[in-house]
CHARMM internal coordinates of N, CA and C (Angstrom, degrees):
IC EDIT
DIST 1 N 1 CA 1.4525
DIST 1 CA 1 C 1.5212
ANGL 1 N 1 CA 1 C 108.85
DIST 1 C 2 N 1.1586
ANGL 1 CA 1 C 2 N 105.33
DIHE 1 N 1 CA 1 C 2 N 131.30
DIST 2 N 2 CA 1.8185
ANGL 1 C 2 N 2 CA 116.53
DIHE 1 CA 1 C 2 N 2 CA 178.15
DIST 2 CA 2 C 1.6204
ANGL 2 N 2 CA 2 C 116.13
DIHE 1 C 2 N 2 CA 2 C -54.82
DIST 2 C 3 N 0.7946
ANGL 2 CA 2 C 3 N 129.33
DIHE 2 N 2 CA 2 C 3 N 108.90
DIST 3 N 3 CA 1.8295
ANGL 2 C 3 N 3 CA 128.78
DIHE 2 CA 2 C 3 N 3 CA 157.61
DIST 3 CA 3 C 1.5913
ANGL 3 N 3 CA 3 C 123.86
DIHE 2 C 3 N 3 CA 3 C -41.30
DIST 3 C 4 N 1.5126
ANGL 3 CA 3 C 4 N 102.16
DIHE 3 N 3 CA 3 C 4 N 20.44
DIST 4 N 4 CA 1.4719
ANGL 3 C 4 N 4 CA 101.04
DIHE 3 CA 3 C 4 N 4 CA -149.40
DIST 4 CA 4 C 1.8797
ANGL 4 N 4 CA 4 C 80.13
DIHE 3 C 4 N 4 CA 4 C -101.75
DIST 4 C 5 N 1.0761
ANGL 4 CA 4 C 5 N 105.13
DIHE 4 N 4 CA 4 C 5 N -10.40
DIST 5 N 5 CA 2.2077
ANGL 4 C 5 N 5 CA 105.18
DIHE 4 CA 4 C 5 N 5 CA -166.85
DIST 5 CA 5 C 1.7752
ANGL 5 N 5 CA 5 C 78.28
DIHE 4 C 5 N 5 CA 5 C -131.16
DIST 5 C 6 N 1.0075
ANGL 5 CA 5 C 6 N 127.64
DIHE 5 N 5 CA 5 C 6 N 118.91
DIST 6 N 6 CA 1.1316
ANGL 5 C 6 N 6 CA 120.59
DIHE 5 CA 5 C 6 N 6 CA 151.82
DIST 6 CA 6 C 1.6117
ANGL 6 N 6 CA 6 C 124.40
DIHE 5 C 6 N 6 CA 6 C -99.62
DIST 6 C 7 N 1.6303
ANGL 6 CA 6 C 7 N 89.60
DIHE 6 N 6 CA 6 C 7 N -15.71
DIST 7 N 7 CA 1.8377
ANGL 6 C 7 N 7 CA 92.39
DIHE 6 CA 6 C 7 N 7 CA -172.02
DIST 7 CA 7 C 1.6025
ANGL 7 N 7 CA 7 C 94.52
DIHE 6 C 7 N 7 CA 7 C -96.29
DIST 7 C 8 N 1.4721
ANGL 7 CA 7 C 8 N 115.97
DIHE 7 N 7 CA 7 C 8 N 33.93
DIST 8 N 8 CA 1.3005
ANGL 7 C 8 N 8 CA 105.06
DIHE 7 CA 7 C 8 N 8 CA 166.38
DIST 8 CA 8 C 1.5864
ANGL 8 N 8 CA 8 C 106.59
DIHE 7 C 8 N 8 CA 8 C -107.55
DIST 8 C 9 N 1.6532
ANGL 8 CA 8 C 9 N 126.19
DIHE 8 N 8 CA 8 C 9 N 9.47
DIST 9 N 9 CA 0.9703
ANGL 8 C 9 N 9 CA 109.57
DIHE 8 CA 8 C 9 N 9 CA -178.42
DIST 9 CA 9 C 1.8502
ANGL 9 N 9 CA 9 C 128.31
DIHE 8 C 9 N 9 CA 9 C -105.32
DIST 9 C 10 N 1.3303
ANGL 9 CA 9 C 10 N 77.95
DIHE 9 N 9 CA 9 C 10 N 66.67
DIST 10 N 10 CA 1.9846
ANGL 9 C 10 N 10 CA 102.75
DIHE 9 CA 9 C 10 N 10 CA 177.73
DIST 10 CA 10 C 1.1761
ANGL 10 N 10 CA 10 C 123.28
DIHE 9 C 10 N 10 CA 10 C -84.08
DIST 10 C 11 N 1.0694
ANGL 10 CA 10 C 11 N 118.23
DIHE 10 N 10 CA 10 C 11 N 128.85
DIST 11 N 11 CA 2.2047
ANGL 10 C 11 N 11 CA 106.69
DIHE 10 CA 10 C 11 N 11 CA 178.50
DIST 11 CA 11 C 1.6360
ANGL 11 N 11 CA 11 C 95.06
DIHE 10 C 11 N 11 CA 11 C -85.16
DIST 11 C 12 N 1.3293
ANGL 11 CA 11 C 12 N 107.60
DIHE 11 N 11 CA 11 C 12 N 135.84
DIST 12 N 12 CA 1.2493
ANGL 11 C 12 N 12 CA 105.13
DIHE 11 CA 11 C 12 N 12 CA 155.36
DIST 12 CA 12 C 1.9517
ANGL 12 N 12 CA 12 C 130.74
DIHE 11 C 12 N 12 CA 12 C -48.53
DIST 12 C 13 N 1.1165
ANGL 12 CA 12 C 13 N 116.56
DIHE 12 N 12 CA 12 C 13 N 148.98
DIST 13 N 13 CA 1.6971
ANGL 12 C 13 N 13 CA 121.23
DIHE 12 CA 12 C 13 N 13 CA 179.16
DIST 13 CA 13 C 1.3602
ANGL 13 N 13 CA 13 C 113.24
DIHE 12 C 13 N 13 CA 13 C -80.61
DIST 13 C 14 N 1.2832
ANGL 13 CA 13 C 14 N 103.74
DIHE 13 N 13 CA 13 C 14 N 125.79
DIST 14 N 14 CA 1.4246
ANGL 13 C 14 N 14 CA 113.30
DIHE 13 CA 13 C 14 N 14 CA -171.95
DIST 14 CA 14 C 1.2710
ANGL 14 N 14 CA 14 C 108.43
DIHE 13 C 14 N 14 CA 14 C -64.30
DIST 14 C 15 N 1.3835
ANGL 14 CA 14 C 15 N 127.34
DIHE 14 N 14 CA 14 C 15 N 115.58
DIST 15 N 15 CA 1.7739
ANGL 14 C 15 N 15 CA 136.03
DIHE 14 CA 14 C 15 N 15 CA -148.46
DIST 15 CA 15 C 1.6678
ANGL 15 N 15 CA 15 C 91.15
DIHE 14 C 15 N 15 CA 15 C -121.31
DIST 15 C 16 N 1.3450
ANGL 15 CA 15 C 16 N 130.63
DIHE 15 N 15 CA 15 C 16 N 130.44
DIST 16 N 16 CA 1.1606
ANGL 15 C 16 N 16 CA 123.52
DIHE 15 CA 15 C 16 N 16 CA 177.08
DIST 16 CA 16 C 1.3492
ANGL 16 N 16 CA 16 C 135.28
DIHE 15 C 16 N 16 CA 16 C -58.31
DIST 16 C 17 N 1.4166
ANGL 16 CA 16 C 17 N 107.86
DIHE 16 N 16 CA 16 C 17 N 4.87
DIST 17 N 17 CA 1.6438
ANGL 16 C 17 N 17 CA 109.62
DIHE 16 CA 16 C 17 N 17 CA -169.24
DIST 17 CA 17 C 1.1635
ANGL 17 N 17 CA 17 C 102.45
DIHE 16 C 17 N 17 CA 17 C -117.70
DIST 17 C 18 N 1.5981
ANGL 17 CA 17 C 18 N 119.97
DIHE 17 N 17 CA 17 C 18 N 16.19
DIST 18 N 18 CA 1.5246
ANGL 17 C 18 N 18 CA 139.35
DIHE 17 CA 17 C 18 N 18 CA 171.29
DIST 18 CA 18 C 1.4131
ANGL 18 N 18 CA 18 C 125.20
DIHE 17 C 18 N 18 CA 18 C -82.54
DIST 18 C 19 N 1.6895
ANGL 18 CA 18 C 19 N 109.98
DIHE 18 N 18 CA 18 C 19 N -24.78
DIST 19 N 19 CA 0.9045
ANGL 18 C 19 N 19 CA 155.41
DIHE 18 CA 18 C 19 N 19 CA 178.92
DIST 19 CA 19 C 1.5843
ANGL 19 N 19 CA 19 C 134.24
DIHE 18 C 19 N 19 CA 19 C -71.01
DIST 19 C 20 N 1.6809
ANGL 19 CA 19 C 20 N 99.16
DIHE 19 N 19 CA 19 C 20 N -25.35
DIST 20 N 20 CA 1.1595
ANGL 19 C 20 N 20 CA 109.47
DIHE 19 CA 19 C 20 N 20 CA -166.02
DIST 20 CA 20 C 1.6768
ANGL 20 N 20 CA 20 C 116.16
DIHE 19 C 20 N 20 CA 20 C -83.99
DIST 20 C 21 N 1.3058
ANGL 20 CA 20 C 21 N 134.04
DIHE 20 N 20 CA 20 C 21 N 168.90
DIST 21 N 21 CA 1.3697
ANGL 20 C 21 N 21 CA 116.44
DIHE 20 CA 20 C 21 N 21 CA -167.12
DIST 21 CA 21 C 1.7832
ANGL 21 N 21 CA 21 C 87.87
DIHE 20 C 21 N 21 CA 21 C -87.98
DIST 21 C 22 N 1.4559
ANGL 21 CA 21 C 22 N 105.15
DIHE 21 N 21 CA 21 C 22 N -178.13
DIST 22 N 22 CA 1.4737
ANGL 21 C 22 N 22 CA 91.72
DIHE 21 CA 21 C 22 N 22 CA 173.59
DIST 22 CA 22 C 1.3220
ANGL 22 N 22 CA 22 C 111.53
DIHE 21 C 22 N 22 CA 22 C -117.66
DIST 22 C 23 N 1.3739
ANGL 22 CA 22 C 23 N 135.09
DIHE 22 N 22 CA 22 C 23 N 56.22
DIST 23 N 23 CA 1.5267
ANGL 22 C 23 N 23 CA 146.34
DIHE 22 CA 22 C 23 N 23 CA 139.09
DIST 23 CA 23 C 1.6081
ANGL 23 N 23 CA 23 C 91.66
DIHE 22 C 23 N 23 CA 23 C -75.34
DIST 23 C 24 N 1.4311
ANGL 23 CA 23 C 24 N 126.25
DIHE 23 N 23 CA 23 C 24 N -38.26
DIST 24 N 24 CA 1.2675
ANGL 23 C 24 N 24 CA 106.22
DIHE 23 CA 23 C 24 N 24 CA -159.00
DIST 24 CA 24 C 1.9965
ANGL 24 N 24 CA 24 C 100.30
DIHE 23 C 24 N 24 CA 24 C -55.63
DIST 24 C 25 N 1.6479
ANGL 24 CA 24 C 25 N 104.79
DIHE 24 N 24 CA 24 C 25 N -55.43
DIST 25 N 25 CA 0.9947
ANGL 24 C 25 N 25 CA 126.89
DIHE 24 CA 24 C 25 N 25 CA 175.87
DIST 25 CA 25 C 1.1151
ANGL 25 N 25 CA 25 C 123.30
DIHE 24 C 25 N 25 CA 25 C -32.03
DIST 25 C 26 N 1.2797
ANGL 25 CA 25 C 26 N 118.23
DIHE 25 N 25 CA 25 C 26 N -39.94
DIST 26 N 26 CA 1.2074
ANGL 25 C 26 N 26 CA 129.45
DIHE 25 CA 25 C 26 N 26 CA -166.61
DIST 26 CA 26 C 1.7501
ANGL 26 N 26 CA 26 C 100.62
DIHE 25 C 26 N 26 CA 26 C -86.89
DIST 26 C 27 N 1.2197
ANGL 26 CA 26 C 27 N 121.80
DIHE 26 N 26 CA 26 C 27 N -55.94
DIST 27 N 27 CA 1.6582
ANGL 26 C 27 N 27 CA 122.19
DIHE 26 CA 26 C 27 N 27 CA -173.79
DIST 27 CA 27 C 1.7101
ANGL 27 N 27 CA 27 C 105.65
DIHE 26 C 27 N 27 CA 27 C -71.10
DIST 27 C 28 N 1.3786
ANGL 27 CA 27 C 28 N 124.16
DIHE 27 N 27 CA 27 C 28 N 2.63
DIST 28 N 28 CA 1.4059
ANGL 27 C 28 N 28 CA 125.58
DIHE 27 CA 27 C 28 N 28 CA 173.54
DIST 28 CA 28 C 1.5812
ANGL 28 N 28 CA 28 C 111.27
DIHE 27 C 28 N 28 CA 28 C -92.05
DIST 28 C 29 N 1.5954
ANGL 28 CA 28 C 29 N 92.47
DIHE 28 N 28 CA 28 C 29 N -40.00
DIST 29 N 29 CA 1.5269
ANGL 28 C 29 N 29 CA 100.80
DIHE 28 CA 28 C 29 N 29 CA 169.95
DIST 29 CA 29 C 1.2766
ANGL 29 N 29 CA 29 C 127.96
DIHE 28 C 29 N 29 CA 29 C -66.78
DIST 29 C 30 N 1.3621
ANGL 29 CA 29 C 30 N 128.12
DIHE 29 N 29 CA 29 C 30 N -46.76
DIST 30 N 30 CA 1.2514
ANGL 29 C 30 N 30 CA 135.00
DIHE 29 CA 29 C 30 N 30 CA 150.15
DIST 30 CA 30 C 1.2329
ANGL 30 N 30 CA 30 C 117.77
DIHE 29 C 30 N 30 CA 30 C -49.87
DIST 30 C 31 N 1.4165
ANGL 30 CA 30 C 31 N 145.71
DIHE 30 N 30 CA 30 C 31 N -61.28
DIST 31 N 31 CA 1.3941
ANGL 30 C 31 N 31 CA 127.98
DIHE 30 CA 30 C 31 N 31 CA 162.10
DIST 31 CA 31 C 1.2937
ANGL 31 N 31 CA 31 C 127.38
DIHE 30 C 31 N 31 CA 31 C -13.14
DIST 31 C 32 N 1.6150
ANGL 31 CA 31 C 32 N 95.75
DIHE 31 N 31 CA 31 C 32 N -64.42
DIST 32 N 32 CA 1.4645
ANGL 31 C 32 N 32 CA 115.26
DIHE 31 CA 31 C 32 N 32 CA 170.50
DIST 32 CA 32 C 1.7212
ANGL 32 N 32 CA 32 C 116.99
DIHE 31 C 32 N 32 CA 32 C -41.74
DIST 32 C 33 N 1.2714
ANGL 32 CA 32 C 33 N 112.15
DIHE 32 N 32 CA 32 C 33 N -53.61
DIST 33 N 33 CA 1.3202
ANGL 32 C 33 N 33 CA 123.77
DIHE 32 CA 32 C 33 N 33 CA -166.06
DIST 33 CA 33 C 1.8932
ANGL 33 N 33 CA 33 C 99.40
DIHE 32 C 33 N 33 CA 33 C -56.79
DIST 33 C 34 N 1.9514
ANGL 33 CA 33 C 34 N 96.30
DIHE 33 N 33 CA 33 C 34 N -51.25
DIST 34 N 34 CA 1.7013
ANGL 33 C 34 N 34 CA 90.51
DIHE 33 CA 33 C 34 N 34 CA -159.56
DIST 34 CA 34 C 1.4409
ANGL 34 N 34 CA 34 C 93.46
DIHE 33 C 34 N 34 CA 34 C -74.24
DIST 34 C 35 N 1.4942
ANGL 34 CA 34 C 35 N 142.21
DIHE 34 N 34 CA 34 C 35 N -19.37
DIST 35 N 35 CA 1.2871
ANGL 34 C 35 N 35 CA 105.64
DIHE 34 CA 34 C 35 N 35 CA 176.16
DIST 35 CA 35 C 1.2327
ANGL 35 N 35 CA 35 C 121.54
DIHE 34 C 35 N 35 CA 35 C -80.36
DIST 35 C 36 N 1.3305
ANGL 35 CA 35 C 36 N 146.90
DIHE 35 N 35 CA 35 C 36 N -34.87
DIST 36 N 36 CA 1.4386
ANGL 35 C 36 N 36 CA 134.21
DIHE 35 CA 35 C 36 N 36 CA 107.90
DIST 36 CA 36 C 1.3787
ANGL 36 N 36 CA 36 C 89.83
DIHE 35 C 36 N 36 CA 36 C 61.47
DIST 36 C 37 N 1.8811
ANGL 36 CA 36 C 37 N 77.64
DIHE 36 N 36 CA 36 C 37 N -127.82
DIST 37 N 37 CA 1.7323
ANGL 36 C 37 N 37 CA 99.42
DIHE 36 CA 36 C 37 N 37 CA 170.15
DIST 37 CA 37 C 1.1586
ANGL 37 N 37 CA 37 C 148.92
DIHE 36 C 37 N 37 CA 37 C -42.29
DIST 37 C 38 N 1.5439
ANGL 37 CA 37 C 38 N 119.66
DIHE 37 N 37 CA 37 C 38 N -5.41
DIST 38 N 38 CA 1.2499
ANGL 37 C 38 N 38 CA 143.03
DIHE 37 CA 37 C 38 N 38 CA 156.10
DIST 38 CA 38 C 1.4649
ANGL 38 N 38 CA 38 C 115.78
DIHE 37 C 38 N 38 CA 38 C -64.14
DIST 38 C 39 N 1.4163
ANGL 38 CA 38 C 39 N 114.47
DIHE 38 N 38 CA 38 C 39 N -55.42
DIST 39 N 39 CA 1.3224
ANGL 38 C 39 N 39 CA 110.90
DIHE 38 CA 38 C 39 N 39 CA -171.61
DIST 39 CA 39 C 1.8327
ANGL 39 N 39 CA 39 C 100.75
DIHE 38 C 39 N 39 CA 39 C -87.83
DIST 39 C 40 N 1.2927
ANGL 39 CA 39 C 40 N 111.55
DIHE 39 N 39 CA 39 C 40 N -27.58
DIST 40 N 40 CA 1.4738
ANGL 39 C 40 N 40 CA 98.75
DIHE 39 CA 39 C 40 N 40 CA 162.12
DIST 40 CA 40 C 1.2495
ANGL 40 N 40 CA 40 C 133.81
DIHE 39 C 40 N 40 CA 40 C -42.15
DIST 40 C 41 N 1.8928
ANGL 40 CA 40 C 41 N 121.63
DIHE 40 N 40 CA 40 C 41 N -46.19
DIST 41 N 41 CA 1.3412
ANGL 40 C 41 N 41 CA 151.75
DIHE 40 CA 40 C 41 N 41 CA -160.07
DIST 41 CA 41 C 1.8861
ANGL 41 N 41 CA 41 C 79.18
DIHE 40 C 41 N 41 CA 41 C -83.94
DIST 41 C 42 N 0.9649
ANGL 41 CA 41 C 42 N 108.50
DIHE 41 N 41 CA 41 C 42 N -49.36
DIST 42 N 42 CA 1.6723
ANGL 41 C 42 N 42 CA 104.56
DIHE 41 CA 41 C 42 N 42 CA -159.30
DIST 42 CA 42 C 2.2782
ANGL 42 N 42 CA 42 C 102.86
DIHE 41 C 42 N 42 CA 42 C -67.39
DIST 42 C 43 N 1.0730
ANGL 42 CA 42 C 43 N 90.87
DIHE 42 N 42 CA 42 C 43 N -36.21
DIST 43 N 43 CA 1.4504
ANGL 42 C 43 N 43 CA 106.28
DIHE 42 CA 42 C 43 N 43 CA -173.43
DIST 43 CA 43 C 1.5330
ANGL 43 N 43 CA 43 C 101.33
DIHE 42 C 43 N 43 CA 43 C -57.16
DIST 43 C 44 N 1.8634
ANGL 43 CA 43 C 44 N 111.94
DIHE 43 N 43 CA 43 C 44 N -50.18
DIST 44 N 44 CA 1.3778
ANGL 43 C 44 N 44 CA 95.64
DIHE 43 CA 43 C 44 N 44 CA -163.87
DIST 44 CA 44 C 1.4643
ANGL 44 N 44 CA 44 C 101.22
DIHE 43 C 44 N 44 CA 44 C -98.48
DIST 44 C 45 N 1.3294
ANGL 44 CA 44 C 45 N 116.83
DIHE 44 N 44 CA 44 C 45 N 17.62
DIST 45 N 45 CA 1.7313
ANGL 44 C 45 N 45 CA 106.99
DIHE 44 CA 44 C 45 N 45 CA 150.54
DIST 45 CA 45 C 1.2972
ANGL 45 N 45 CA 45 C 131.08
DIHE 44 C 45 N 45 CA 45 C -98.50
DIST 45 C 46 N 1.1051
ANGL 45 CA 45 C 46 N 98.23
DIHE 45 N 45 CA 45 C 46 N -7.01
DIST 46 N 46 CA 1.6756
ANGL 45 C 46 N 46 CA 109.00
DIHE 45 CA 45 C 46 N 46 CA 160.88
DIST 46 CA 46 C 1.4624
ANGL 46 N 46 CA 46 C 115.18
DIHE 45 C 46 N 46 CA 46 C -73.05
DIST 46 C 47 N 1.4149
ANGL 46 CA 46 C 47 N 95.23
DIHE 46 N 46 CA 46 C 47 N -60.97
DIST 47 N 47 CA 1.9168
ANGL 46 C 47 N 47 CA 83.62
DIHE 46 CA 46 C 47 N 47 CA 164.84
DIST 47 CA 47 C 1.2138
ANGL 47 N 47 CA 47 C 138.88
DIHE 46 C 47 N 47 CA 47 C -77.45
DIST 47 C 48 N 1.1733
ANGL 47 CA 47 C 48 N 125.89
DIHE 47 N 47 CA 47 C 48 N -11.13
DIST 48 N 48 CA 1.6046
ANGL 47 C 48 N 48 CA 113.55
DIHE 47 CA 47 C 48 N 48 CA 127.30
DIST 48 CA 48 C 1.0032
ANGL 48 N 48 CA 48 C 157.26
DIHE 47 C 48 N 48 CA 48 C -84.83
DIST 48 C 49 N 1.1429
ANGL 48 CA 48 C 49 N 99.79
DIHE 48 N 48 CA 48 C 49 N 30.31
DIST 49 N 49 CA 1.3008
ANGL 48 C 49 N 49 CA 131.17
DIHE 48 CA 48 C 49 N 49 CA 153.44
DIST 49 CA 49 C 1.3798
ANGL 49 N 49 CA 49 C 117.61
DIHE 48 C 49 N 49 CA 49 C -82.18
DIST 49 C 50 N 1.2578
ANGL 49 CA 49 C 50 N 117.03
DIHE 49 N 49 CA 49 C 50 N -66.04
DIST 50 N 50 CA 1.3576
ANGL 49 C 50 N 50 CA 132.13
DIHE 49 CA 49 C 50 N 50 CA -177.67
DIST 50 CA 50 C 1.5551
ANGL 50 N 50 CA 50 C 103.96
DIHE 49 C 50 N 50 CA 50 C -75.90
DIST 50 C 51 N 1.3803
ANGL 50 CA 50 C 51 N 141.51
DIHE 50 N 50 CA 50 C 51 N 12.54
DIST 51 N 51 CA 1.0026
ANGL 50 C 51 N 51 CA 139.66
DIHE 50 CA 50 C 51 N 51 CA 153.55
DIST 51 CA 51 C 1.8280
ANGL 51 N 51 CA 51 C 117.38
DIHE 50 C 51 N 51 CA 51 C -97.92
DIST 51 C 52 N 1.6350
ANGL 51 CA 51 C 52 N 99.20
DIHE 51 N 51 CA 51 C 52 N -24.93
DIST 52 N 52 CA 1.3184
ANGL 51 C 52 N 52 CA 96.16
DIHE 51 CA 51 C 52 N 52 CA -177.33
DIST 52 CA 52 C 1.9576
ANGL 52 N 52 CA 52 C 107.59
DIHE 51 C 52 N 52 CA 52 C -95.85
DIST 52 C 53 N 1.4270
ANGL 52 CA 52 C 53 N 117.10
DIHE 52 N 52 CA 52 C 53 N -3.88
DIST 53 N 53 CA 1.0847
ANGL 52 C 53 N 53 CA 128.57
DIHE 52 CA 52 C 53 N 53 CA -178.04
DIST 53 CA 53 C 1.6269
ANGL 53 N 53 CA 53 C 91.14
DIHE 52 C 53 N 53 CA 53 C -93.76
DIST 53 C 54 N 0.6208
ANGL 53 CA 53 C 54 N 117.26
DIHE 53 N 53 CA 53 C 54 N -43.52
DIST 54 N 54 CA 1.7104
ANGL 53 C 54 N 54 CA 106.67
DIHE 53 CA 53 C 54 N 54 CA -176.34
DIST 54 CA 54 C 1.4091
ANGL 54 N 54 CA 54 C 116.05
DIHE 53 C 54 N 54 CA 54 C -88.63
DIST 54 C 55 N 1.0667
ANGL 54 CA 54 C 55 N 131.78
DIHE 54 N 54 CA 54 C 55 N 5.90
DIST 55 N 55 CA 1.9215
ANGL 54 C 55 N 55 CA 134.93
DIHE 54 CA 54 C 55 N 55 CA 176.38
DIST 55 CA 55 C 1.3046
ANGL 55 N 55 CA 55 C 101.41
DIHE 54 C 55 N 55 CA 55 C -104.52
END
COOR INIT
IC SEED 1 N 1 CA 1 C
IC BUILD
């Protein structure tokens, strides 16, 4: 590491969500993902809906 930043040599603070195993990580991410695609799936039946209600 360069001497050129010295006040860059800080450890980050051990933050509790650093901590966590990563199944947690993993089933937040996936949550994330299927609602996602949930409200995606929901979006394009609304508009075809509203495309086949209006033609």
């Amino acid at each position: 590491m360069s001497s050129d930043f010295p006040h860059y040599n800080f450890r980050m603070p051990n933050i509790g969500f650093q901590n966590l195993p990563l199944n947690i990580y993993i089933v937040v991410f996936g949550t994330a993902i299927f609602v996602f695609i949930l409200s995606l799936l929901f979006c394009c039946y609304l508009i075809s809906t509203h495309k086949r209600i209006s033609s």
